[in-house]
ZAMARGU-4260 file (C-alpha; in steps of 0.2 Angstrom, whole numbers, plus 5000, padded with zeros to 4 digits):
<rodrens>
0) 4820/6365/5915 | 4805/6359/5903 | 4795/6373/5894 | 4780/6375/5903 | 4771/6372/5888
5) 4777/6354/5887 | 4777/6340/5898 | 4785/6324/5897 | 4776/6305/5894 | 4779/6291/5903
10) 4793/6281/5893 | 4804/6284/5878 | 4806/6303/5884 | 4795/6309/5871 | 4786/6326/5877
15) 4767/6334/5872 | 4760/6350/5875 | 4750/6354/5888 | 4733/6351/5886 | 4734/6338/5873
20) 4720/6326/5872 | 4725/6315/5862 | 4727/6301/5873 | 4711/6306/5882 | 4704/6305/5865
25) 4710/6288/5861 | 4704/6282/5878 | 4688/6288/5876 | 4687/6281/5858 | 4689/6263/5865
30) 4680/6265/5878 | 4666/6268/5866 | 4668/6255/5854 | 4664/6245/5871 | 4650/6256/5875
35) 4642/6254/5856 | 4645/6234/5857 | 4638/6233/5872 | 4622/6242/5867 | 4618/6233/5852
40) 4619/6217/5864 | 4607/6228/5872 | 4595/6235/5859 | 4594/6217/5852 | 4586/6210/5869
45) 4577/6224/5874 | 4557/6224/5869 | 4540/6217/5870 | 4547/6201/5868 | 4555/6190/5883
50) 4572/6185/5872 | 4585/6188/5883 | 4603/6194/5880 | 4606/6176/5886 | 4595/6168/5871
55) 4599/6184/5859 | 4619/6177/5861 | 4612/6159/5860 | 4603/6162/5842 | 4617/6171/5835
60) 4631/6157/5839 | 4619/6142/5836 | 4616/6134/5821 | 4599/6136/5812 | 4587/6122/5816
65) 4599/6115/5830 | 4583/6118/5841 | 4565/6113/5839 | 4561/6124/5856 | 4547/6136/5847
70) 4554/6150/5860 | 4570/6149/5854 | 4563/6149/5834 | 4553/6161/5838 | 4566/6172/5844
75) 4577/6170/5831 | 4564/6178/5818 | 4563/6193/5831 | 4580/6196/5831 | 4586/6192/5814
80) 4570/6200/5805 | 4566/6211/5816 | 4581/6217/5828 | 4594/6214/5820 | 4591/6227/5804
85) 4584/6240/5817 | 4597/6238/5827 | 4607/6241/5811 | 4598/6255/5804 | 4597/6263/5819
90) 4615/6264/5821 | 4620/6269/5802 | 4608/6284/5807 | 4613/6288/5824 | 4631/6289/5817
95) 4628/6300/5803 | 4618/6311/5810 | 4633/6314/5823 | 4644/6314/5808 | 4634/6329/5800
100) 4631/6338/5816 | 4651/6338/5819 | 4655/6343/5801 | 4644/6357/5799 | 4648/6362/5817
105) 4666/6364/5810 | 4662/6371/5792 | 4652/6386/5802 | 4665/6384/5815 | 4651/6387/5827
110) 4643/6372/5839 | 4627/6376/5837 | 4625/6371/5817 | 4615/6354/5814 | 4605/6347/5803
115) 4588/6346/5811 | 4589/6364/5817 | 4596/6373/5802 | 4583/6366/5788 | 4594/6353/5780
120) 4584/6339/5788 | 4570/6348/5782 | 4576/6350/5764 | 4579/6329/5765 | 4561/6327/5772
125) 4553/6339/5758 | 4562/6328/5745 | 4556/6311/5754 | 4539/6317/5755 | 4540/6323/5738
130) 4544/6305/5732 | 4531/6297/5746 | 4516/6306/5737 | 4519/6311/5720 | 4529/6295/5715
135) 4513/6286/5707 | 4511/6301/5698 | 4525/6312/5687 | 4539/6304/5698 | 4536/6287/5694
140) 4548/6286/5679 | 4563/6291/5694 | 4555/6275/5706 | 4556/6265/5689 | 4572/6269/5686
145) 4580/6270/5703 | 4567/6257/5711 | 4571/6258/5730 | 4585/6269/5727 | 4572/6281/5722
150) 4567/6289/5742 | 4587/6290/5748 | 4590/6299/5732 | 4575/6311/5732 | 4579/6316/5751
155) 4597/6317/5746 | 4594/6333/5734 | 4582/6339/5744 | 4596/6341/5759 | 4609/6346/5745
160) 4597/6361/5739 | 4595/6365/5756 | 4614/6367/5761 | 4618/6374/5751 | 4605/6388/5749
165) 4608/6390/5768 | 4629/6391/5767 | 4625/6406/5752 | 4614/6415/5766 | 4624/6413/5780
170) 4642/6416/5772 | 4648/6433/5767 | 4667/6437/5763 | 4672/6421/5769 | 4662/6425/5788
175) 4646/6413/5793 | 4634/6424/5804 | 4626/6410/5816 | 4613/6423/5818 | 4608/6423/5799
180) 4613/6404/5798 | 4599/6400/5813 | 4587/6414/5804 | 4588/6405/5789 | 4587/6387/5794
185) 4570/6395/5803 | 4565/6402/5788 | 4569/6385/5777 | 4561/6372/5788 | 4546/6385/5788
190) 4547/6383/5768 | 4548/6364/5768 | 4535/6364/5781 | 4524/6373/5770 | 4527/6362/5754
195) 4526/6347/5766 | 4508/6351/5771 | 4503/6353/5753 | 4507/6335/5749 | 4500/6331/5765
200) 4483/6339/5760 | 4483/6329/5744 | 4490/6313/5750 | 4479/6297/5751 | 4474/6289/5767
205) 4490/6276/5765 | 4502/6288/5762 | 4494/6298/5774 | 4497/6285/5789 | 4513/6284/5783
210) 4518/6301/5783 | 4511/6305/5800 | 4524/6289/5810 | 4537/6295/5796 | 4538/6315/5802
215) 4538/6309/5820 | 4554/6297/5816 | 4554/6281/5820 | 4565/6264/5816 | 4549/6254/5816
220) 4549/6247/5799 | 4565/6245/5798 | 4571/6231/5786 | 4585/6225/5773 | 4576/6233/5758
225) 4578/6250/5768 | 4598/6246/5774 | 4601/6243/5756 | 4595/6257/5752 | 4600/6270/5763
230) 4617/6261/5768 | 4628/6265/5751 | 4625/6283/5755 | 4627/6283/5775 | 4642/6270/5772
235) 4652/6282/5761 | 4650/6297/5769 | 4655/6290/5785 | 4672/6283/5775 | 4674/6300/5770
240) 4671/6310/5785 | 4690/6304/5791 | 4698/6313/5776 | 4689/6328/5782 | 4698/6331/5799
245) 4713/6340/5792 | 4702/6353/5783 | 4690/6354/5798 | 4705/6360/5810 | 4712/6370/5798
250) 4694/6382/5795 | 4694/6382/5815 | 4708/6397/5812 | 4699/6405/5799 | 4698/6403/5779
255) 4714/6410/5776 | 4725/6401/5787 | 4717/6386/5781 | 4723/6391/5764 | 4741/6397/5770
260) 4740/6379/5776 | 4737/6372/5757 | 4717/6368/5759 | 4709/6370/5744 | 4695/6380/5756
265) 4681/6380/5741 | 4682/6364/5733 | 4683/6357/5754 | 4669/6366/5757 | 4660/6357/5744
270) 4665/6341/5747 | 4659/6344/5765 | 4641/6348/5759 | 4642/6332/5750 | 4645/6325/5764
275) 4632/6331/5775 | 4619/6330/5762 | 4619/6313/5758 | 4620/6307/5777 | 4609/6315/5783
280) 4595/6313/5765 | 4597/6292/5767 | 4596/6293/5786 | 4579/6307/5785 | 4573/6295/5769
285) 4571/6281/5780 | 4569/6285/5797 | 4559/6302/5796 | 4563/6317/5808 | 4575/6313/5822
290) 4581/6329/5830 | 4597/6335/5840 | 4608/6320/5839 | 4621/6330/5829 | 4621/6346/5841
295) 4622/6335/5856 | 4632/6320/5853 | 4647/6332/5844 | 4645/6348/5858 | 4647/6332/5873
300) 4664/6327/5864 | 4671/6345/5862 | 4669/6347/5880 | 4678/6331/5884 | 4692/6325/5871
305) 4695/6343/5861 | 4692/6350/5845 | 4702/6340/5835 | 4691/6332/5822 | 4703/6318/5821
310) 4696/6311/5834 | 4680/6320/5835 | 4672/6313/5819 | 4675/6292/5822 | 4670/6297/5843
315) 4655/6306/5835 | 4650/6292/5825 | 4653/6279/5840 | 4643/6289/5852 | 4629/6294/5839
320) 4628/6276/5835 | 4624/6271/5853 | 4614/6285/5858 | 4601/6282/5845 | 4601/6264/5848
325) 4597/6267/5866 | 4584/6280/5861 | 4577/6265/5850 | 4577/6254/5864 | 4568/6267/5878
330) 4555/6269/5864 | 4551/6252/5860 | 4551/6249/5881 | 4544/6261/5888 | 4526/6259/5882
335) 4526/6242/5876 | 4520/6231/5868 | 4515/6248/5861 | 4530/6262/5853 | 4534/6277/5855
340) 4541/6288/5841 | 4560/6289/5844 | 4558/6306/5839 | 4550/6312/5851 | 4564/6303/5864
345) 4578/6312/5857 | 4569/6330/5856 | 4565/6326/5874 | 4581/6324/5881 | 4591/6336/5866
350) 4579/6351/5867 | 4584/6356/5886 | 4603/6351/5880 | 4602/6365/5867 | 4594/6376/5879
355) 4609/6374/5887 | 4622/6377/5877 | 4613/6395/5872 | 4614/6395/5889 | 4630/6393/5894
360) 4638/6403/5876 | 4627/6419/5881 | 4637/6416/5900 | 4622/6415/5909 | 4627/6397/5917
365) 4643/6397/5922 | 4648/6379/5917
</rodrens>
Protein backbone atom coordinates (compact mmCIF):
# COMPACT_ATOMS: atom_id res chain seq x y z
CA UNK A 1 0.00 0.00 0.00
CA UNK A 2 0.95 3.82 -1.01
CA UNK A 3 1.82 6.11 1.87
CA UNK A 4 -1.03 8.23 2.57
CA UNK A 5 1.07 11.04 2.05
CA UNK A 6 1.52 10.31 -1.69
CA UNK A 7 -0.55 9.56 -4.50
CA UNK A 8 0.24 8.23 -7.80
CA UNK A 9 0.09 10.40 -11.51
CA UNK A 10 -1.35 9.12 -14.33
CA UNK A 11 1.45 7.55 -16.45
CA UNK A 12 5.06 6.69 -15.84
CA UNK A 13 4.25 5.61 -12.06
CA UNK A 14 5.79 8.81 -10.84
CA UNK A 15 3.97 9.70 -7.32
CA UNK A 16 3.50 13.48 -5.53
CA UNK A 17 2.36 14.37 -2.19
CA UNK A 18 -0.77 15.11 -1.47
CA UNK A 19 -1.85 18.43 -1.82
CA UNK A 20 0.66 19.38 -4.37
CA UNK A 21 -0.49 22.06 -6.59
CA UNK A 22 1.81 22.08 -8.95
CA UNK A 23 -0.08 20.95 -11.73
CA UNK A 24 -3.05 23.16 -10.57
CA UNK A 25 -0.51 25.79 -10.63
CA UNK A 26 0.55 25.17 -14.08
CA UNK A 27 -3.07 25.05 -15.32
CA UNK A 28 -3.88 28.05 -13.92
CA UNK A 29 -0.72 29.73 -15.41
CA UNK A 30 -1.99 28.88 -18.89
CA UNK A 31 -5.08 29.54 -18.52
CA UNK A 32 -3.95 33.13 -17.66
CA UNK A 33 -1.68 33.67 -20.29
CA UNK A 34 -5.10 33.16 -22.21
CA UNK A 35 -7.02 35.24 -20.01
CA UNK A 36 -4.21 38.39 -20.26
CA UNK A 37 -4.19 37.83 -24.33
CA UNK A 38 -7.56 37.91 -24.46
CA UNK A 39 -7.85 41.10 -22.36
CA UNK A 40 -5.41 43.26 -24.11
CA UNK A 41 -7.60 42.36 -27.36
CA UNK A 42 -10.11 43.67 -25.11
CA UNK A 43 -8.70 46.84 -23.62
CA UNK A 44 -7.59 47.81 -27.08
CA UNK A 45 -11.28 47.82 -28.51
CA UNK A 46 -12.97 49.07 -25.49
CA UNK A 47 -13.51 53.03 -25.38
CA UNK A 48 -15.16 56.07 -26.55
CA UNK A 49 -14.28 55.20 -29.91
CA UNK A 50 -16.40 52.69 -32.08
CA UNK A 51 -13.15 50.46 -33.29
CA UNK A 52 -14.06 47.06 -32.83
CA UNK A 53 -11.97 44.11 -31.85
CA UNK A 54 -12.85 43.27 -35.49
CA UNK A 55 -11.02 46.45 -36.96
CA UNK A 56 -8.41 46.58 -33.86
CA UNK A 57 -7.32 42.92 -35.41
CA UNK A 58 -7.79 44.26 -38.93
CA UNK A 59 -5.24 47.51 -38.13
CA UNK A 60 -2.63 45.38 -36.67
CA UNK A 61 -2.34 42.76 -39.45
CA UNK A 62 -2.93 45.27 -42.47
CA UNK A 63 -0.35 47.03 -44.02
CA UNK A 64 -0.13 50.88 -43.32
CA UNK A 65 -1.85 52.88 -45.96
CA UNK A 66 -3.60 49.64 -47.57
CA UNK A 67 -6.80 51.57 -46.78
CA UNK A 68 -7.86 55.06 -47.71
CA UNK A 69 -11.30 54.41 -45.32
CA UNK A 70 -10.82 57.43 -42.86
CA UNK A 71 -12.46 55.11 -40.09
CA UNK A 72 -10.06 52.74 -40.42
CA UNK A 73 -6.93 55.53 -40.47
CA UNK A 74 -8.55 56.96 -37.86
CA UNK A 75 -8.57 54.03 -35.83
CA UNK A 76 -5.21 52.97 -36.32
CA UNK A 77 -3.94 56.30 -34.73
CA UNK A 78 -6.31 55.30 -31.62
CA UNK A 79 -4.88 52.30 -31.18
CA UNK A 80 -1.23 52.55 -32.14
CA UNK A 81 -0.91 56.24 -30.32
CA UNK A 82 -3.22 55.95 -27.99
CA UNK A 83 -4.27 52.11 -26.93
CA UNK A 84 -1.64 50.52 -27.68
CA UNK A 85 1.12 52.06 -25.15
CA UNK A 86 -1.88 52.30 -22.51
CA UNK A 87 -2.56 49.07 -23.05
CA UNK A 88 1.17 48.59 -22.52
CA UNK A 89 1.73 50.51 -19.58
CA UNK A 90 -1.08 49.35 -17.91
CA UNK A 91 -0.01 46.02 -18.07
CA UNK A 92 3.94 46.53 -16.95
CA UNK A 93 2.21 48.37 -13.88
CA UNK A 94 -0.47 45.86 -13.20
CA UNK A 95 2.16 43.10 -13.13
CA UNK A 96 4.47 44.84 -10.93
CA UNK A 97 2.53 46.02 -8.56
CA UNK A 98 1.32 42.14 -8.12
CA UNK A 99 4.99 41.25 -8.37
CA UNK A 100 5.84 43.65 -5.28
CA UNK A 101 2.53 42.87 -3.31
CA UNK A 102 3.72 38.85 -3.56
CA UNK A 103 7.37 39.66 -2.54
CA UNK A 104 6.77 41.67 0.34
CA UNK A 105 4.02 39.36 1.26
CA UNK A 106 6.59 36.61 1.50
CA UNK A 107 9.71 38.79 2.89
CA UNK A 108 7.03 39.76 5.92
CA UNK A 109 5.70 36.29 5.46
CA UNK A 110 2.55 37.78 6.25
CA UNK A 111 -0.44 38.38 3.38
CA UNK A 112 -1.37 41.49 4.30
CA UNK A 113 1.99 43.49 3.20
CA UNK A 114 1.70 45.69 0.09
CA UNK A 115 2.95 48.50 -1.26
CA UNK A 116 0.05 51.05 -1.32
CA UNK A 117 -0.93 50.06 2.21
CA UNK A 118 2.46 49.91 4.07
CA UNK A 119 4.00 53.69 2.80
CA UNK A 120 6.18 52.31 0.11
CA UNK A 121 3.91 53.66 -2.63
CA UNK A 122 3.89 56.72 -0.74
CA UNK A 123 7.71 56.97 -0.40
CA UNK A 124 7.65 56.52 -4.63
CA UNK A 125 4.88 59.28 -4.84
CA UNK A 126 6.85 61.67 -2.43
CA UNK A 127 9.89 61.25 -4.64
CA UNK A 128 7.72 61.84 -7.94
CA UNK A 129 6.11 64.73 -6.61
CA UNK A 130 9.34 65.96 -5.48
CA UNK A 131 10.80 65.87 -9.01
CA UNK A 132 7.18 67.14 -10.53
CA UNK A 133 7.49 70.59 -8.66
CA UNK A 134 10.96 71.35 -7.70
CA UNK A 135 12.58 70.07 -10.97
CA UNK A 136 12.71 73.67 -12.62
CA UNK A 137 14.21 74.73 -9.42
CA UNK A 138 17.41 72.92 -7.49
CA UNK A 139 16.48 69.62 -9.22
CA UNK A 140 16.96 70.64 -12.50
CA UNK A 141 20.71 69.67 -12.91
CA UNK A 142 19.13 65.70 -12.10
CA UNK A 143 16.26 66.22 -15.19
CA UNK A 144 19.41 67.64 -17.12
CA UNK A 145 21.25 64.76 -16.46
CA UNK A 146 18.89 61.97 -16.46
CA UNK A 147 16.25 63.80 -18.90
CA UNK A 148 12.98 61.54 -18.72
CA UNK A 149 14.89 59.22 -16.70
CA UNK A 150 14.77 61.89 -14.16
CA UNK A 151 10.72 61.05 -12.55
CA UNK A 152 11.21 56.92 -12.48
CA UNK A 153 14.47 57.55 -10.71
CA UNK A 154 13.22 60.14 -8.16
CA UNK A 155 10.11 57.84 -7.30
CA UNK A 156 12.55 54.96 -7.21
CA UNK A 157 14.57 56.38 -4.00
CA UNK A 158 11.88 57.63 -2.72
CA UNK A 159 10.22 53.87 -2.46
CA UNK A 160 13.81 52.65 -1.54
CA UNK A 161 13.94 55.02 1.61
CA UNK A 162 10.67 54.01 2.41
CA UNK A 163 11.30 50.16 2.52
CA UNK A 164 13.62 50.26 3.97
CA UNK A 165 12.93 52.45 6.97
CA UNK A 166 9.75 50.40 7.23
CA UNK A 167 11.61 46.79 7.18
CA UNK A 168 14.03 48.57 10.24
CA UNK A 169 10.78 49.29 12.24
CA UNK A 170 8.87 46.36 11.68
CA UNK A 171 11.78 43.69 12.02
CA UNK A 172 13.38 42.77 15.37
CA UNK A 173 15.75 39.61 16.12
CA UNK A 174 14.86 38.31 12.71
CA UNK A 175 10.70 38.66 13.78
CA UNK A 176 8.36 41.28 11.43
CA UNK A 177 5.44 42.42 13.73
CA UNK A 178 2.50 43.00 11.16
CA UNK A 179 1.04 45.12 13.73
CA UNK A 180 4.10 47.58 13.81
CA UNK A 181 4.63 46.92 10.06
CA UNK A 182 0.72 48.31 9.35
CA UNK A 183 1.56 51.06 12.27
CA UNK A 184 4.40 52.23 10.46
CA UNK A 185 3.16 52.16 6.88
CA UNK A 186 0.27 54.51 8.75
CA UNK A 187 2.66 56.55 10.08
CA UNK A 188 4.92 56.81 6.61
CA UNK A 189 2.17 57.65 4.21
CA UNK A 190 0.90 60.20 6.85
CA UNK A 191 4.74 61.68 6.55
CA UNK A 192 4.82 61.61 2.66
CA UNK A 193 1.36 62.98 2.90
CA UNK A 194 2.46 65.72 4.74
CA UNK A 195 5.57 66.57 2.44
CA UNK A 196 3.26 65.97 -0.51
CA UNK A 197 0.94 68.89 0.52
CA UNK A 198 3.77 71.18 0.97
CA UNK A 199 4.70 70.87 -2.64
CA UNK A 200 1.20 71.03 -3.44
CA UNK A 201 0.79 74.36 -1.70
CA UNK A 202 3.63 75.65 -3.70
CA UNK A 203 3.06 74.12 -7.00
CA UNK A 204 1.86 76.21 -10.06
CA UNK A 205 -1.46 75.95 -11.44
CA UNK A 206 0.09 73.29 -14.21
CA UNK A 207 1.73 71.23 -12.00
CA UNK A 208 -0.97 71.69 -9.93
CA UNK A 209 -3.59 69.94 -12.54
CA UNK A 210 -1.13 67.59 -13.01
CA UNK A 211 -0.67 66.44 -9.57
CA UNK A 212 -4.31 66.37 -8.77
CA UNK A 213 -5.32 63.32 -12.07
CA UNK A 214 -1.66 62.02 -10.89
CA UNK A 215 -2.52 61.23 -7.05
CA UNK A 216 -5.91 59.78 -8.15
CA UNK A 217 -3.83 57.18 -10.86
CA UNK A 218 -4.65 56.97 -13.86
CA UNK A 219 -3.15 55.50 -17.46
CA UNK A 220 -4.50 58.54 -19.31
CA UNK A 221 -1.35 60.12 -20.60
CA UNK A 222 0.24 57.18 -21.20
CA UNK A 223 2.72 57.10 -24.11
CA UNK A 224 6.22 55.79 -25.48
CA UNK A 225 8.20 58.55 -23.83
CA UNK A 226 6.68 57.25 -20.43
CA UNK A 227 7.20 53.17 -21.37
CA UNK A 228 10.74 54.09 -22.00
CA UNK A 229 11.08 55.41 -19.19
CA UNK A 230 9.58 53.43 -16.62
CA UNK A 231 9.93 50.11 -18.57
CA UNK A 232 13.94 49.26 -17.91
CA UNK A 233 13.08 49.43 -14.38
CA UNK A 234 9.57 47.47 -14.31
CA UNK A 235 11.20 44.93 -17.14
CA UNK A 236 14.09 44.07 -14.72
CA UNK A 237 12.47 43.57 -11.70
CA UNK A 238 9.93 41.42 -13.24
CA UNK A 239 13.19 39.21 -14.73
CA UNK A 240 14.40 39.09 -11.45
CA UNK A 241 11.47 38.40 -9.37
CA UNK A 242 11.79 34.48 -10.69
CA UNK A 243 15.17 34.10 -9.08
CA UNK A 244 13.44 35.14 -6.00
CA UNK A 245 11.22 32.08 -5.54
CA UNK A 246 13.74 29.74 -3.74
CA UNK A 247 14.41 32.45 -1.14
CA UNK A 248 10.80 33.38 -0.83
CA UNK A 249 9.84 29.63 0.18
CA UNK A 250 12.58 29.27 2.23
CA UNK A 251 11.84 32.69 4.70
CA UNK A 252 8.14 30.92 4.77
CA UNK A 253 9.77 28.53 7.59
CA UNK A 254 11.61 31.14 9.22
CA UNK A 255 15.12 33.02 8.94
CA UNK A 256 16.95 30.24 10.19
CA UNK A 257 15.72 27.45 8.18
CA UNK A 258 16.24 29.46 5.37
CA UNK A 259 19.78 29.80 6.33
CA UNK A 260 20.32 25.92 7.36
CA UNK A 261 18.88 25.77 3.67
CA UNK A 262 22.16 27.94 2.28
CA UNK A 263 20.10 31.43 1.83
CA UNK A 264 22.15 34.22 2.31
CA UNK A 265 18.92 35.68 4.41
CA UNK A 266 20.53 39.42 4.45
CA UNK A 267 21.97 39.93 1.24
CA UNK A 268 18.26 38.28 -0.07
CA UNK A 269 16.57 40.38 1.80
CA UNK A 270 18.15 43.13 0.16
CA UNK A 271 17.95 42.14 -3.14
CA UNK A 272 14.22 41.91 -2.36
CA UNK A 273 13.83 45.46 -1.57
CA UNK A 274 15.63 46.27 -4.68
CA UNK A 275 13.20 44.67 -6.20
CA UNK A 276 10.06 45.99 -4.79
CA UNK A 277 11.38 49.44 -4.88
CA UNK A 278 12.05 49.97 -8.22
CA UNK A 279 8.72 48.38 -9.36
CA UNK A 280 6.70 49.73 -7.75
CA UNK A 281 8.97 53.80 -8.06
CA UNK A 282 8.57 53.41 -12.14
CA UNK A 283 5.10 52.18 -12.05
CA UNK A 284 3.90 55.04 -9.02
CA UNK A 285 6.25 57.57 -11.31
CA UNK A 286 4.13 57.19 -14.22
CA UNK A 287 0.72 56.21 -13.31
CA UNK A 288 0.17 57.89 -9.75
CA UNK A 289 -1.60 56.02 -6.93
CA UNK A 290 -3.19 52.80 -7.78
CA UNK A 291 -4.01 50.91 -4.60
CA UNK A 292 -4.46 47.09 -3.57
CA UNK A 293 -3.49 45.39 -6.79
CA UNK A 294 -0.56 43.75 -4.91
CA UNK A 295 -2.69 42.62 -1.64
CA UNK A 296 -5.51 41.19 -3.96
CA UNK A 297 -4.15 39.77 -6.90
CA UNK A 298 -1.26 37.67 -4.75
CA UNK A 299 -3.82 36.69 -1.55
CA UNK A 300 -6.50 35.33 -4.69
CA UNK A 301 -3.50 33.11 -5.89
CA UNK A 302 -2.56 31.72 -2.42
CA UNK A 303 -5.98 30.58 -1.94
CA UNK A 304 -5.99 28.87 -5.23
CA UNK A 305 -2.46 27.41 -6.63
CA UNK A 306 -0.38 27.51 -3.03
CA UNK A 307 2.31 29.25 -1.62
CA UNK A 308 4.87 28.35 -3.73
CA UNK A 309 6.42 31.38 -5.11
CA UNK A 310 7.34 29.52 -8.16
CA UNK A 311 4.40 29.75 -9.42
CA UNK A 312 3.13 32.55 -7.40
CA UNK A 313 5.34 35.40 -8.82
CA UNK A 314 4.79 34.75 -12.91
CA UNK A 315 0.63 33.95 -11.88
CA UNK A 316 0.94 37.23 -9.93
CA UNK A 317 2.29 39.16 -12.74
CA UNK A 318 -0.24 37.36 -15.30
CA UNK A 319 -3.13 38.08 -13.20
CA UNK A 320 -1.93 41.78 -12.04
CA UNK A 321 -1.36 42.46 -15.70
CA UNK A 322 -5.09 41.69 -16.68
CA UNK A 323 -6.71 42.88 -13.74
CA UNK A 324 -5.40 46.44 -14.26
CA UNK A 325 -5.98 46.33 -17.90
CA UNK A 326 -9.61 45.56 -17.26
CA UNK A 327 -9.73 48.34 -14.37
CA UNK A 328 -8.34 50.58 -17.42
CA UNK A 329 -10.95 49.58 -19.65
CA UNK A 330 -14.24 49.94 -16.83
CA UNK A 331 -12.66 53.45 -16.39
CA UNK A 332 -12.29 54.67 -19.70
CA UNK A 333 -16.13 53.05 -20.22
CA UNK A 334 -17.91 53.51 -17.75
CA UNK A 335 -18.37 57.40 -18.10
CA UNK A 336 -17.37 58.01 -21.45
CA UNK A 337 -16.33 59.83 -23.53
CA UNK A 338 -15.36 61.19 -20.05
CA UNK A 339 -12.69 59.00 -17.58
CA UNK A 340 -12.71 57.82 -14.46
CA UNK A 341 -9.46 57.60 -12.35
CA UNK A 342 -8.51 53.91 -12.42
CA UNK A 343 -7.60 54.50 -8.97
CA UNK A 344 -10.48 54.99 -7.64
CA UNK A 345 -11.71 51.47 -9.70
CA UNK A 346 -9.29 49.40 -8.08
CA UNK A 347 -9.76 51.06 -4.38
CA UNK A 348 -13.51 50.26 -5.06
CA UNK A 349 -13.31 46.77 -5.71
CA UNK A 350 -9.79 46.04 -3.36
CA UNK A 351 -10.83 47.97 -0.26
CA UNK A 352 -13.91 45.44 0.70
CA UNK A 353 -11.26 42.57 -0.39
CA UNK A 354 -9.02 43.75 2.33
CA UNK A 355 -11.75 44.08 4.62
CA UNK A 356 -12.03 40.60 3.97
CA UNK A 357 -9.05 39.15 4.54
CA UNK A 358 -8.81 41.00 8.15
CA UNK A 359 -11.93 39.36 8.30
CA UNK A 360 -11.50 36.20 7.62
CA UNK A 361 -7.55 36.07 9.64
CA UNK A 362 -9.28 37.43 12.78
CA UNK A 363 -11.94 34.09 12.20
CA UNK A 364 -14.74 36.16 12.12
CA UNK A 365 -15.90 34.82 8.52
CA UNK A 366 -15.51 31.49 8.33
CA UNK A 367 -14.36 31.10 4.59
Amino acid sequence: MKPAALRSTQGGGKTRAEGDRSFLAKCVILVLCMVLVATIMFSLAAGASDASIVSVIGTMFSSAGSTGDALTLRDRIIIYDIRLPRVILGALIGASLAVSGAVMQGLFRNPLADPGIVGVSAGAGLGAVSMIVLGGTFLAPLIALFGFYALPLAAFFGALAFTLILYRVATRRGQTSIATMLLAGIALGAMAGAYMGVLVYIADDRQLRDLTFWGLGSLAGANWVKIAAAGPFIILALLISPFLARGLNGLALGEAAASHLGIPVQRFKRIAILVVAAATGASVAVSGGIGFVGVVVPHLLRLMIGPDHRYLLPAAALLGASLLLLADAVSRTIVAPSELPIGIVTAAVGAPFFLWILLRRRGILDL
